[in-house]
C-alpha positions in Angstrom: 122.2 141.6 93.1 122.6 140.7 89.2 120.5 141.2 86.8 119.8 137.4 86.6 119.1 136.9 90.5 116.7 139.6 90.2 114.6 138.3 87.3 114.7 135.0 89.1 113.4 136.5 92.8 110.6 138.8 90.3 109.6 135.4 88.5 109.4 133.8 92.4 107.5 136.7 93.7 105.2 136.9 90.6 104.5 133.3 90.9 104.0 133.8 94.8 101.3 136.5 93.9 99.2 134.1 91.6 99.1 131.3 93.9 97.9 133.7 96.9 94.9 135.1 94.7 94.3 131.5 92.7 94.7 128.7 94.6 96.4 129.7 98.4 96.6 132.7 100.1 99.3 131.2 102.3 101.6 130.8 99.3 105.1 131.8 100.0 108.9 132.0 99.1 111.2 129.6 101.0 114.4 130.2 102.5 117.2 128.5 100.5 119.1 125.8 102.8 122.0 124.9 99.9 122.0 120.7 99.5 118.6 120.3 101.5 116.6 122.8 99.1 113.2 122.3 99.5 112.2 124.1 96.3 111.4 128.4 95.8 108.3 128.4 96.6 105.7 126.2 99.4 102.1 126.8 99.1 101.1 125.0 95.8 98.9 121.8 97.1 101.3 119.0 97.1 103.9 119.9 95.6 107.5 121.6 95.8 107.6 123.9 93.2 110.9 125.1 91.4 110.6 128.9 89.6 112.5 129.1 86.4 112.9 132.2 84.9 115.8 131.7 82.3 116.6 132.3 78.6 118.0 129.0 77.9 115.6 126.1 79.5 116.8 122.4 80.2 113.4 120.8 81.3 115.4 117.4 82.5 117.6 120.0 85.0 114.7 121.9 86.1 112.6 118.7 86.6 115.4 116.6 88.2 115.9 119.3 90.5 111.8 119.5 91.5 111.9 116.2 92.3 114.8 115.9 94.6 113.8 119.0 96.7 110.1 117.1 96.6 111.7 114.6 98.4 113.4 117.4 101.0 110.3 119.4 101.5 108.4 115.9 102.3 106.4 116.8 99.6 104.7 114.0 97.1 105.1 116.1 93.8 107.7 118.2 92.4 107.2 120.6 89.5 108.7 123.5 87.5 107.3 126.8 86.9 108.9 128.1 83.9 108.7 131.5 82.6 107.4 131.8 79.2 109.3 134.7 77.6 107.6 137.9 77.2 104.0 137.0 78.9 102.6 137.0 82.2 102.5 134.3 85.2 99.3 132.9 84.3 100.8 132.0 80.5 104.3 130.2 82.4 104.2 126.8 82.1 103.4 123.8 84.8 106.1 121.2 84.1 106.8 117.7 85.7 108.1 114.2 84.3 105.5 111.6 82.9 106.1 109.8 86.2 105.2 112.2 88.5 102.2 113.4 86.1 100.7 109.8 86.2 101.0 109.6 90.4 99.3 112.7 90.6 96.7 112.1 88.2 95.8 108.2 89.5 96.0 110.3 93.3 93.0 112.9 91.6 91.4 109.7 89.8 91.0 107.7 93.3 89.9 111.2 95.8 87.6 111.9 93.3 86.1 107.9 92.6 86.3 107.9 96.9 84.2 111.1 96.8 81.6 110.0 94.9 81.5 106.9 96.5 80.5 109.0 100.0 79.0 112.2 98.6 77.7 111.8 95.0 76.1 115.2 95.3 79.2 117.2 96.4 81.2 115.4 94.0 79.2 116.2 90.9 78.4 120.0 91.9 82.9 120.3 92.3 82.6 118.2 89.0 80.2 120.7 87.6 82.1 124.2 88.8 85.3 122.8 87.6 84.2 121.9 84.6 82.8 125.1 83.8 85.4 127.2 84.8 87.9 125.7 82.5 
């Protein structure tokens, strides 16, 4: 394996790790299928999600590529995870186009306007932990 592939598949795996102790403990790495790629790693709500872990970074690539395996994995979001150089996972960055950013944000404006509509209670004590875990 090169030295290259390897960092890549430690990135993926790091990355993998985060997700199952953060967000979903079902996180994992996908099988690559060649043209129908649909993205390193499933598990991240939503999304396909493309690991990056390179010296030189070309966000358009990395994002055009997210959003075509989006479409593969049936998936309404694509996004990049990026490595940033010389930190950990949770420092990497989270990257998508304005487009996608807007769709997911009007999706988390509606789900959240729709909860409070049926369960003010519930919505304002996730409100209330969200808020003060940021």
């Amino acid at each position: 394996m090169s030295a290259s592939k390897a960092k890549g598949t430690a990135w993926e795996s790091a990355i993998v790790g985060y997700l199952r102790e953060h967000h979903n403990p079902g996180a994992r790495r996908n099988v690559q299928m060649g043209a129908r790629d649909i993205g390193d790693i499933d598990g991240y709500y939503l999304h396909a999600l493309e690991a990056k872990a390179e010296k030189s970074i070309t966000l358009a690539d990395y994002i055009e590529q997210a959003n075509r395996e989006a479409i593969h994995a049936g998936q309404p979001y694509g996004c990049a995870v990026v490595k940033r150089r010389m930190k950990g996972t949770a420092d990497g960055y989270v990257v998508r186009d304005v487009r996608t950013d807007v769709r997911l944000m009007n999706r988390m404006r509606d789900m959240e306007e729709a909860l409070k509509d049926a369960d003010f209670d519930r919505w304002y004590d996730i409100d209330e932990e969200h808020r003060e875990a940021a």
